[in-house]
Structures are given as structure tokens and as C-alpha cells.
RODO-2510 file (C-alpha; in nm, 4 decimals, decimal comma):
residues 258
     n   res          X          Y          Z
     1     x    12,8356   -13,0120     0,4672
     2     x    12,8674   -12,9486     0,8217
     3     x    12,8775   -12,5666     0,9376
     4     x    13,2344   -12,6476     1,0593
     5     x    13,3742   -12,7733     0,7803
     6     x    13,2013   -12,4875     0,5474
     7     x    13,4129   -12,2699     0,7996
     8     x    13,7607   -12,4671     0,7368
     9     x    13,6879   -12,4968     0,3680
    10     x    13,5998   -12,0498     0,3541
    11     x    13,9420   -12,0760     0,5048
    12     x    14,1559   -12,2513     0,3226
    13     x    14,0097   -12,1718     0,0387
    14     x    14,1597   -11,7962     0,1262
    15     x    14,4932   -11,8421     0,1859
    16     x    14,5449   -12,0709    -0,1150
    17     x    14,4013   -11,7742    -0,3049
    18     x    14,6427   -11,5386    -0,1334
    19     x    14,9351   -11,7153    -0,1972
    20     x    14,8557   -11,7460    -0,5931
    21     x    14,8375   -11,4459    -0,6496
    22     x    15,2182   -11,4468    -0,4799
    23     x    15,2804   -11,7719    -0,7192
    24     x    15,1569   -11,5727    -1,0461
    25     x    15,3344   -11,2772    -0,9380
    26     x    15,6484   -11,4577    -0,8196
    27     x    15,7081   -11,7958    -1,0814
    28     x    15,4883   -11,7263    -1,3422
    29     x    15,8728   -11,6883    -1,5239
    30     x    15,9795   -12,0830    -1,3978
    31     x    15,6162   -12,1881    -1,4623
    32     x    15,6106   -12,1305    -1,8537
    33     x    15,9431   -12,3877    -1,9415
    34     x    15,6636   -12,6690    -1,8455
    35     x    15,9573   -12,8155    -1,6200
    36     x    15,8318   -12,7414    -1,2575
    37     x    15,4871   -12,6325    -1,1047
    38     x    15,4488   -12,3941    -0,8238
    39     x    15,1537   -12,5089    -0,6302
    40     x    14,9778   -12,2956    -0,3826
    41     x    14,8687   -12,4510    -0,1090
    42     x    14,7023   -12,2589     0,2584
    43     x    15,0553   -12,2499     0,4219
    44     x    15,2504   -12,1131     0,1255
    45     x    15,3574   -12,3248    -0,2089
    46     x    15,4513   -12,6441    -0,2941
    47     x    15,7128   -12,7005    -0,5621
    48     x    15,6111   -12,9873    -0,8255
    49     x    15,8144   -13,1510    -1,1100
    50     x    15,6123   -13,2040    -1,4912
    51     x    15,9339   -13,4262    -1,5776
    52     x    15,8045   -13,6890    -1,7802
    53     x    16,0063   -13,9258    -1,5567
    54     x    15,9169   -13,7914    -1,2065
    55     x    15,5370   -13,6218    -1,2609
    56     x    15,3833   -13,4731    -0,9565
    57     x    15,7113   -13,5245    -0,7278
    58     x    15,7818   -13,2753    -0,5146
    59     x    16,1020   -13,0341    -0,5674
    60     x    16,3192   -13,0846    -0,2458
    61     x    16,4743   -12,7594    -0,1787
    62     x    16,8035   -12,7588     0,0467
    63     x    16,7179   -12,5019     0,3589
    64     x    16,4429   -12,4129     0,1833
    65     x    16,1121   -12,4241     0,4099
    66     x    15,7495   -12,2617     0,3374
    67     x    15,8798   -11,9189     0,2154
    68     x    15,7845   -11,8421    -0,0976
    69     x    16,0539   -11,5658    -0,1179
    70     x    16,2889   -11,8035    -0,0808
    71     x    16,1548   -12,0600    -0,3527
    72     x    16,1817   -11,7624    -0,5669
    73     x    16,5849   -11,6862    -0,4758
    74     x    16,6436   -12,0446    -0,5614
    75     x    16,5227   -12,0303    -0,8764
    76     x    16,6748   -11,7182    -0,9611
    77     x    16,9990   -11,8872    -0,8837
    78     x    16,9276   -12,1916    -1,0527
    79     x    16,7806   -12,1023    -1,4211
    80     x    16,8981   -12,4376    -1,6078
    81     x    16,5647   -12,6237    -1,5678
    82     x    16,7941   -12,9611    -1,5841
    83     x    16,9367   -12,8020    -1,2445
    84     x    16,6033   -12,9016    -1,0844
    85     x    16,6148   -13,2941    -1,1846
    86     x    16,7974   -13,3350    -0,8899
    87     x    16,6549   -13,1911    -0,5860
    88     x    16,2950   -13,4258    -0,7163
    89     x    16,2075   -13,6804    -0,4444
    90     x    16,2829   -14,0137    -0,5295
    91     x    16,0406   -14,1436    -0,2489
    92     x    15,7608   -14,0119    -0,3176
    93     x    15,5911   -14,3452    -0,5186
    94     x    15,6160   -14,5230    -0,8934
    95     x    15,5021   -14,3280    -1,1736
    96     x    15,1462   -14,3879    -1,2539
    97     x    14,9430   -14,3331    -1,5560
    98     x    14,7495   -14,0895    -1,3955
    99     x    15,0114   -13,8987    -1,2413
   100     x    15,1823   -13,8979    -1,5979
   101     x    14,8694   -13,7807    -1,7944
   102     x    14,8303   -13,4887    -1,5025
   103     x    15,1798   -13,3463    -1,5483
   104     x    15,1324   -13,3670    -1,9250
   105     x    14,7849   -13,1485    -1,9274
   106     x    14,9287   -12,8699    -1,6722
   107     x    15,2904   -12,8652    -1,8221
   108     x    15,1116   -12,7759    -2,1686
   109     x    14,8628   -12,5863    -2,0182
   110     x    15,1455   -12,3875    -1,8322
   111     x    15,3661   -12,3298    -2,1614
   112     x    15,0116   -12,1751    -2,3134
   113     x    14,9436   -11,8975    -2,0976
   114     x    14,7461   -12,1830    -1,8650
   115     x    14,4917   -12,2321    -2,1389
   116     x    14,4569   -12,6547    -2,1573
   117     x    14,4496   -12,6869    -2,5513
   118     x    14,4675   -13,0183    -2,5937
   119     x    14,1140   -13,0363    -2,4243
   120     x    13,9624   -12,8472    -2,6496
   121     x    13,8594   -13,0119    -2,9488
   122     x    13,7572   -13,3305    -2,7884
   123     x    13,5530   -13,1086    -2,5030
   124     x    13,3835   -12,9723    -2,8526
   125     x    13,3097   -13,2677    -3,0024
   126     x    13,1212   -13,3760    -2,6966
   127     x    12,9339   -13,0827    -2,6282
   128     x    12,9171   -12,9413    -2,9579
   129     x    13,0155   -12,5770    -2,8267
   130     x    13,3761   -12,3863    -2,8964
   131     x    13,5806   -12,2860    -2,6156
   132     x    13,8170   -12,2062    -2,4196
   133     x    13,9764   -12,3790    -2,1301
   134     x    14,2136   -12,2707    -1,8761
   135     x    14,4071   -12,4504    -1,6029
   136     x    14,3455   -12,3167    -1,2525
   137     x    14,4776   -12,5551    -1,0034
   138     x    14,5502   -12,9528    -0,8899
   139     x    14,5333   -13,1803    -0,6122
   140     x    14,3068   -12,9163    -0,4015
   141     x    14,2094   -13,0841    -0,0429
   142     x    13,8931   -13,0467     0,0914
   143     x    13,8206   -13,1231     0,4252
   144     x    13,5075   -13,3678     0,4318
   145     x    13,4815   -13,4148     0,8526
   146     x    13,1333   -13,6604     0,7951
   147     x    13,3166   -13,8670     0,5732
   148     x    13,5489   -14,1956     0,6164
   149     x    13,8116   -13,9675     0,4771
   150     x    13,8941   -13,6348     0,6358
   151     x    13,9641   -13,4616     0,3016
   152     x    13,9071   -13,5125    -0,0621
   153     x    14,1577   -13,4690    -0,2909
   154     x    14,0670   -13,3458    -0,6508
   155     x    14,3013   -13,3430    -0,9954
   156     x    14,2657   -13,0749    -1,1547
   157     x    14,0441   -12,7615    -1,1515
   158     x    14,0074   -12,5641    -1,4344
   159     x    13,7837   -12,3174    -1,6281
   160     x    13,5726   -12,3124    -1,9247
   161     x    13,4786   -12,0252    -2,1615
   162     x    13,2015   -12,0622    -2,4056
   163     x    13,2872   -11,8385    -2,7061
   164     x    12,9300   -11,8188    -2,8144
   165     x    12,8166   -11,6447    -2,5049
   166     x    13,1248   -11,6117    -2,2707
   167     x    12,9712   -11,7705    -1,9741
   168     x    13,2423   -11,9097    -1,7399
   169     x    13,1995   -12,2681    -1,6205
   170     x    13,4115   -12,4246    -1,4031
   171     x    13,5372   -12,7820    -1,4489
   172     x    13,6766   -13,0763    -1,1970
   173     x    13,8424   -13,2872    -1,3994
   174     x    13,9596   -13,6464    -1,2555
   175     x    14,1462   -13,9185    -1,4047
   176     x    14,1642   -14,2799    -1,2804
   177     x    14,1526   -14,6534    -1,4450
   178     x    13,8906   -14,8756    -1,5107
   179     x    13,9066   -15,0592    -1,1587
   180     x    13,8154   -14,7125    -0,9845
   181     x    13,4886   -14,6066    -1,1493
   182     x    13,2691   -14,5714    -0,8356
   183     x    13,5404   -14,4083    -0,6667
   184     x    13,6184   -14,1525    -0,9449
   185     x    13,2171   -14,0741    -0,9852
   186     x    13,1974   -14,0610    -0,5740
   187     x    13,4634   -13,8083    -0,5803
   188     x    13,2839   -13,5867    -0,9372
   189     x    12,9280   -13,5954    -0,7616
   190     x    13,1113   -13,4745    -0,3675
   191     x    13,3350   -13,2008    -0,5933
   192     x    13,0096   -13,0619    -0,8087
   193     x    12,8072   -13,0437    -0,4332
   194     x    13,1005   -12,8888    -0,2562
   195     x    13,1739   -12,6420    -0,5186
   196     x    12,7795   -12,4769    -0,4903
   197     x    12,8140   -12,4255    -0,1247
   198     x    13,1804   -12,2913    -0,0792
   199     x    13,1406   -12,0962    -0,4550
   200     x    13,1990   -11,7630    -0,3199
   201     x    13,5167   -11,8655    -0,2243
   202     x    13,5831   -12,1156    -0,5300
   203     x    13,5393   -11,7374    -0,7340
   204     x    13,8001   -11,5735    -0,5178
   205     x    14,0848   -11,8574    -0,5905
   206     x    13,9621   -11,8460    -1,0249
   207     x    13,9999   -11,4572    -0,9803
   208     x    14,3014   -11,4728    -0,8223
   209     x    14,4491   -11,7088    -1,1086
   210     x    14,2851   -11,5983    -1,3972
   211     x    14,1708   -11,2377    -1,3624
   212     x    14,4174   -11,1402    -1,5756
   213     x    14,3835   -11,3527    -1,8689
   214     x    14,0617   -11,4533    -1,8835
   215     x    13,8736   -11,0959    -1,6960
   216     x    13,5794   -11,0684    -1,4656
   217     x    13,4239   -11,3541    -1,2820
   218     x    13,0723   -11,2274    -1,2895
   219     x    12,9644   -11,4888    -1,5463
   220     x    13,0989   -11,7586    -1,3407
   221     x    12,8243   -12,0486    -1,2949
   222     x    12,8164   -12,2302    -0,9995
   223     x    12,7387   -12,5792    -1,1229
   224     x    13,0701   -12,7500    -1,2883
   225     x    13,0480   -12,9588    -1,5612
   226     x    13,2043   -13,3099    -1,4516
   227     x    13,4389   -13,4589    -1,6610
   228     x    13,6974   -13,7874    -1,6743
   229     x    13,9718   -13,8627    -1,8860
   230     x    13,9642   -14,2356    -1,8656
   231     x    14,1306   -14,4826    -2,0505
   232     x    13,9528   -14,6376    -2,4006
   233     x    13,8612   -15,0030    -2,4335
   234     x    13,6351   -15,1790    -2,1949
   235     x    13,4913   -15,0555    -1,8947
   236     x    13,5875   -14,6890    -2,0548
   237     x    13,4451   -14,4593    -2,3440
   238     x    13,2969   -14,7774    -2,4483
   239     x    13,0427   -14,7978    -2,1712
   240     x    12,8577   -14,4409    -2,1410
   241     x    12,6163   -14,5073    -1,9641
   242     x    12,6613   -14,5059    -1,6107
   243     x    12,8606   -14,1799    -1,7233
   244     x    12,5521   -14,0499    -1,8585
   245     x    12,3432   -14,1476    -1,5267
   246     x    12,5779   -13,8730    -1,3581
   247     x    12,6408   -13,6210    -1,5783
   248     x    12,9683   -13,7173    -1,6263
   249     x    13,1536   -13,6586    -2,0000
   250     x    13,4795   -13,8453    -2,0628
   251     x    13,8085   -13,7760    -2,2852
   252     x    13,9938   -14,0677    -2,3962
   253     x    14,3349   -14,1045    -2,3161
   254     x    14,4765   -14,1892    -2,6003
   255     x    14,2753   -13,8588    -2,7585
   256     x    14,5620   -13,6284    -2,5739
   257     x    14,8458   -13,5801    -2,7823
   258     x    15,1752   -13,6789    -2,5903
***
């Protein structure tokens, strides 16, 4: 990665940490009904519907801008969670299966103290290790300058604890159909080498989210296991071996609970 871009990543990376710690300070409250998402983001927070019928929409608040403080005197004001149906973009796209499966993971993952249950077994039964696995964050841009693209987008970030030895491992977890199998193991391999060069700052943002539930960061490893949740059938669980070639392990769909 280009010394630029290491520079613009260290920064960004920064102010998204700063402003969750404002998010787990500030909605922490909102975030547990499972209804609505507060995103942080480097200029402040983005508000983001888990309704089954409108996942990963953005919450449209009247004369609401970037202020977080004000995000936070909404919601105050506006406790019914069917309130927030509303003021959910209808413009923002169809509802995909990917964008249904996401909302589903963090809005369970939010009602559990941010630890991603329904992972669990299946991430043992792969592995063959017990642990624990927390949500940290979603759709985190990185800015890629060499590349066709100027940023990458990833799904979800998260954290795993191994009970056996309580080493810390993070996790980039991506979900996509079969038709987009080079581009989902494009985007793994370009997360897992991005991660090792920006991880002091990747350890600021998991401390800043987690600290408090999971503890110190010092066991943190800075090589992230790679995983897909893909759907079953052809071209999916059925085919591991170009999975295998990368490192990559894979959940089922239909093995999350709905």
C-alpha cells in the first residue's frame, strides 16, 4: 500500500475510533432493541435500520446533520422503535440477500451485548476450537488509491476469542452469491493484507468497541482469519476447494437461524 494511502487509512481509522467510543457511550441504549444501528463513520455516525424489511437503509433524520448529540436528542424523543420505520430511506436500493443476512447477524449480535452467537457453533465445527465472537463494525471503507476502485468496502468486522487460550483474532467476514466468488476472495485476500499494515490502528478502533466487554487488546493477532457466509448448493459449501486455496472458511446460509 502506498505511503499515502497508509497515511489516509492511520486517519480515518482514528476518527472512526473516536466517534465509537461517542456511539457506545451515547446509543448503546437504542442499539440493544436490534431495531436501528449507530454506525461510526470518520465524520461522525451514520444511523442504520436492522428492519427485516429495510436492512442497511439509512435513518433519515429531519434537521438532523452529522452531530451525534443531536442523533442522540432524537432518539430520546422518539423511544417507540416503530417511530423510526418512517424516517428509513426508501431510495436507497431493493433488499438483497446479503443486505438481509447482514442486518440479521448485527441486530442479534447487538441484542447480545455485541457477541455474534449464532456464529459460534458453526465457526466450532469448522475449526474445532470454542469461542467467542463479538461484532465490532460493518461496511468500513478503505481507501485503495492503486486500485480500479478508490476504496474497498468490507461487511462486517468482528472479533474472535479462543476460550482455550484467550488469544484475540480478528475476523472480516463477507457475504455474497455464487456469481461473485472472485470478487468476494479479491476483497478477503486485500482485507487480511490491509489489516497487517494499518494493525496498530485496526487495535485502536477493537479497543475502542470492545475494551469493555471483552478487556485488553494485547493478545490481539494481526493476521485475521477469513471467512464467507455463502449460500449452500452448487458453487457454495459444496465446492471447498478454491476456499481452501485461500484460507478462506465458509458458513452456510441456511446454518443461521432466522
Amino acid at each position: 500500500m502506498h505511503s499515502d494511502a497508509v497515511r489516509i487509512n492511520q486517519e480515518r481509522l482514528a476518527k472512526t475510533a473516536r466517534n465509537a467510543e461517542k456511539v457506545q457511550a451515547l446509543f448503546s441504549d437504542f442499539m440493544s432493541t436490534g431495531t436501528v444501528y449507530f454506525r461510526p463513520i470518520p465524520d461522525g455516525v451514520s444511523c442504520v435500520s436492522l428492519l427485516a424489511g429495510k436492512p442497511q437503509r439509512d435513518i433519515k433524520i429531519p434537521n438532523v446533520g452529522d452531530s451525534i448529540n443531536n442523533y442522540r436528542e432524537f432518539m430520546m424523543n422518539h423511544p417507540d422503535p416503530a417511530q423510526w420505520e418512517k424516517y428509513v430511506a426508501e431510495s436507497q436500493g431493493r433488499e438483497t440477500g446479503e443486505k438481509r443476512v447482514q442486518s440479521l447477524i448485527i441486530r442479534k449480535a447487538l441484542q447480545n451485548n455485541r457477541r455474534m452467537k449464532e456464529l459460534e457453533p458453526e465457526m466450532e465445527r469448522i475449526t474445532g476450537r470454542k469461542s467467542e465472537v463479538y461484532f465490532v463494525i460493518d461496511e468500513l471503507a478503505i481507501m485503495q488509491p492503486n486500485e480500479k476502485k478508490a476504496k474497498e468496502i468490507f461487511d462486517i468486522l468482528a472479533l474472535r476469542k479462543y476460550l482455550d487460550d484467550g488469544t484475540l483474532v480478528p475476523l472480516h467476514i463477507e457475504m455474497k452469491n455464487q456469481r461473485a466468488q472472485a470478487e468476494l476472495i479479491k476483497q478477503l485476500n486485500c482485507y487480511s493484507d490491509t489489516f497487517k499494515i494499518l494493525f496498530d490502528s485496526y487495535k485502536n478502533l477493537f479497543e475502542s468497541i470492545l475494551c469493555r466487554i471483552v478487556g485488553s487488546m494485547n493478545n490481539l493477532k494481526n493476521e485475521p482469519e477469513k471467512w464467507a457466509i455463502w449460500p449452500n448448493g452448487k458453487d457454495g459449501r459444496d465446492t471447498p476447494r478454491k476456499w481452501a486455496e485461500e484460507s478462506i472458511l465458509v458458513i452456510a446460509r441456511e446454518d443461521l437461524a432466522e
